[in-house]
N, C-alpha and C positions, 0 to 999 in steps of 0.2 A: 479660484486658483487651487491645485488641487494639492495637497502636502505632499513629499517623496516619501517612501514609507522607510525606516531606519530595519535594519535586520541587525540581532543580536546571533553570531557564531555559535552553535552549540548543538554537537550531537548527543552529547547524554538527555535533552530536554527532546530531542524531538524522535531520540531511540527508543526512551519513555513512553512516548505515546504511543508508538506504534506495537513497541512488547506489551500495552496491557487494553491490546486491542486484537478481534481477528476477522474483522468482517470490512471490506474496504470495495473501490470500484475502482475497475482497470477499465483505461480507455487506449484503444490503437485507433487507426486512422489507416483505410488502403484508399486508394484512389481517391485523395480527398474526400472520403466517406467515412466520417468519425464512429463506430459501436465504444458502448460504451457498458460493463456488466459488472453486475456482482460478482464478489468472489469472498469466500474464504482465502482466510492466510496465514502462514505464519512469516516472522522476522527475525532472521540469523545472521548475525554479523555482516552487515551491510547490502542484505540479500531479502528480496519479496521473493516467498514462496510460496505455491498454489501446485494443483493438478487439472487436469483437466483430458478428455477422451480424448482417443487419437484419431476423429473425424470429426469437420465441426465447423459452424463459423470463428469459432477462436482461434483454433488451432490453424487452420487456414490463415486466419490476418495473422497472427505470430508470424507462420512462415514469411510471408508477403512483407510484411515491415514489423522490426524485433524493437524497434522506437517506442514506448508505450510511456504512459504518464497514469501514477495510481496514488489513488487519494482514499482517506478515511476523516470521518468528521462525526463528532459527538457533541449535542447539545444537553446539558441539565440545567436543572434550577429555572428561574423566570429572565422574561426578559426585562431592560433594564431602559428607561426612556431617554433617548437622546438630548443630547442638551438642549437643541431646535426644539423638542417639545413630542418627538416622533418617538413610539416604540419601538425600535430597533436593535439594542445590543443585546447577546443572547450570551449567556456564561456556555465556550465552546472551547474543544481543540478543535485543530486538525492539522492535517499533514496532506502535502502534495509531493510525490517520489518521480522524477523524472528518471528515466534507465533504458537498457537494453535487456529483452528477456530472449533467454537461453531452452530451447525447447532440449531437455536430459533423454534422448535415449536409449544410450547405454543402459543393459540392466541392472546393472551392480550399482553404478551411481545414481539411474536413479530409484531405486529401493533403497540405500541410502540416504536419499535425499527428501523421499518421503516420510520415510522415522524422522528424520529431522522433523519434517512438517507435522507429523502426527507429534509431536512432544511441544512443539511451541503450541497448539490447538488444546492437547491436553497431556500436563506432566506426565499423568498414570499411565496413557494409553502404551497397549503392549508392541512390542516388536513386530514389526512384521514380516514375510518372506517376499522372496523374490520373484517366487511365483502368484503372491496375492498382486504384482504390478501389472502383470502384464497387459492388463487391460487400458491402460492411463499412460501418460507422460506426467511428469515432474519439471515445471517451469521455473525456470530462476531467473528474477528481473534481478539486475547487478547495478544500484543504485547508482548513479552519477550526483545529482545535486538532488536535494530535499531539504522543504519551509517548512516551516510551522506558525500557528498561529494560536496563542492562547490569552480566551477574550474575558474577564472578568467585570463589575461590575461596568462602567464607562474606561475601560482601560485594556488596553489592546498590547501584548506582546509576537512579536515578529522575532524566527528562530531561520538563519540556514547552515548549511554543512555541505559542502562540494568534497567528493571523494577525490 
């Protein structure tokens, strides 16, 4: 019999994760045919941010279906033996972001939206102009509901937050 899993409410715990992270995978789906990619990101107020060319298979499935589901997940330390006697629990986060992404291209917003992303990637980085975008779009996935999971020695926390 398999347990229901309990979820604890809380976006500062799974906001956390995601600000002091920037590498995560976006997955869409066109024609029931799942891709699924790396990406760089940044996280701004309830918002996945990324770039990406303005020819492409991404940017294609973007347009096709703006539904996408994006996840990051970090393993340290060892793993920890099941109580069965298996090695299996790993000290992890992660986070799974279910949303709608917004293909930005306007140029003002998004060369705005980019500085955004370039400071969540790195505080320092300089400003940039409007004419360094032209080459890119600025996607914004506009978060609906996102989990988390934060696993420590034999003991599992379950986090979500519905927008």
């Amino acid at each position: 019999m398999q347990s229901t899993k309990k979820f604890i409410e809380s976006k500062k715990i799974i906001e956390d994760i995601l600000t002091g992270n920037t590498f995560g995978f976006l997955g869409m789906s066109v024609d029931n045919q799942p891709y699924t990619i790396p990406i760089t990101y940044g996280y701004n107020n309830g918002k996945i941010i990324f770039h990406c060319a303005k020819s492409g298979r991404k940017i294609d499935s973007l347009r096709r279906n703006p539904h996408v589901c994006f996840t990051i997940g970090n393993h340290f330390g060892h793993f920890v033996p099941h109580p069965q006697g298996a090695v299996c629990h790993a000290h992890s986060n992660s986070v799974i972001c279910f949303g709608i992404a917004a293909i930005i291209e306007d140029e003002e917003e998004r060369c705005k939206t980019l500085n955004i992303f370039n400071k969540c990637i790195r505080q320092d980085a300089r400003e940039i102009k409007i004419e360094e975008t032209r080459n890119c779009y600025a996607i914004e996935i506009t978060i609906r509901e996102m989990t988390a999971r934060i696993e420590r020695e034999s003991s599992c926390s379950n986090y979500i937050y519905t927008f």
